[in-house]
N, C-alpha and C positions, 0 to 999 in steps of 0.2 A: 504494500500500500504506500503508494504516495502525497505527500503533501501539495503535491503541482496540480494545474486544472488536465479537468477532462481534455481538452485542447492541447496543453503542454504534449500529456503524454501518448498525445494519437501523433505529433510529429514525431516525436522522441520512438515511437515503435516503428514510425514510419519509415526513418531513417535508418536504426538497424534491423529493419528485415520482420521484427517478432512476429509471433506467429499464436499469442497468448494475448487475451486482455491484458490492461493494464489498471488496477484500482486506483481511483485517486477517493483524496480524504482532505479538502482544499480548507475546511472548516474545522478540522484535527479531531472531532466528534468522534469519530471508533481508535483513532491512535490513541486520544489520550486515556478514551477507555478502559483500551488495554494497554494502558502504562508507556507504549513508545515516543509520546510527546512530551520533551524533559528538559530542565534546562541543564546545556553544556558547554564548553569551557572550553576556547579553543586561543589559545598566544595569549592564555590572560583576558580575554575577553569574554563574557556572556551573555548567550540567547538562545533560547527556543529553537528547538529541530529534534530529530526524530533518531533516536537510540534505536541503530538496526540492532530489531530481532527478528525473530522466528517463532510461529504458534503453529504448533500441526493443530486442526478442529476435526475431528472423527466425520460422518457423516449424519449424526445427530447432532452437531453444533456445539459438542463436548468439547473443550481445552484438552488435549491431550501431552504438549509436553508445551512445552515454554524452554526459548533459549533467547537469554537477554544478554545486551550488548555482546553481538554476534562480532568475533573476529573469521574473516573470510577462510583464511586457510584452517583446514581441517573441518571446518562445519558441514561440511554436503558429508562425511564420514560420520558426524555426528547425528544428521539427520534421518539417513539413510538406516543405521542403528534402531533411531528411534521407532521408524516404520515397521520396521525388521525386512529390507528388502536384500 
């Protein structure tokens, strides 16, 4: 889910190719929901934006794991665990 408009991310998919929607969340209403809208800390500086994580949601809409402040490498390992794939 992104914080960009529906508009942003239909160029942004446009331009590399995807081939998956794209969620946007322009009003932060389901990120800060689920916790990913925080404030951070960036050269000493602070503002609002969005703490990649990860929610797998079952197909009943269950939370099934939570991975907060997701570092890139090694998490599709983590995920893929989590599914048992």
């Amino acid at each position: 889910m992104s914080a960009d408009s529906p508009e942003k991310l239909a160029k942004f998919r446009n331009k590399h190719g995807l081939n998956f929607p794209l969620a946007s969340d322009a009003d932060h209403k389901t990120l800060e929901a689920y916790g990913a809208w925080q404030e951070k800390t960036l050269y000493g500086k602070k503002s609002m934006g969005i703490v990649r994580s990860t929610y797998i949601i079952d197909p009943q809409g269950k939370v099934k794991a939570v991975f907060p402040r997701v570092k890139v490498d090694g998490h599709i390992q983590q995920v893929l665990a989590a599914l048992k794939l």
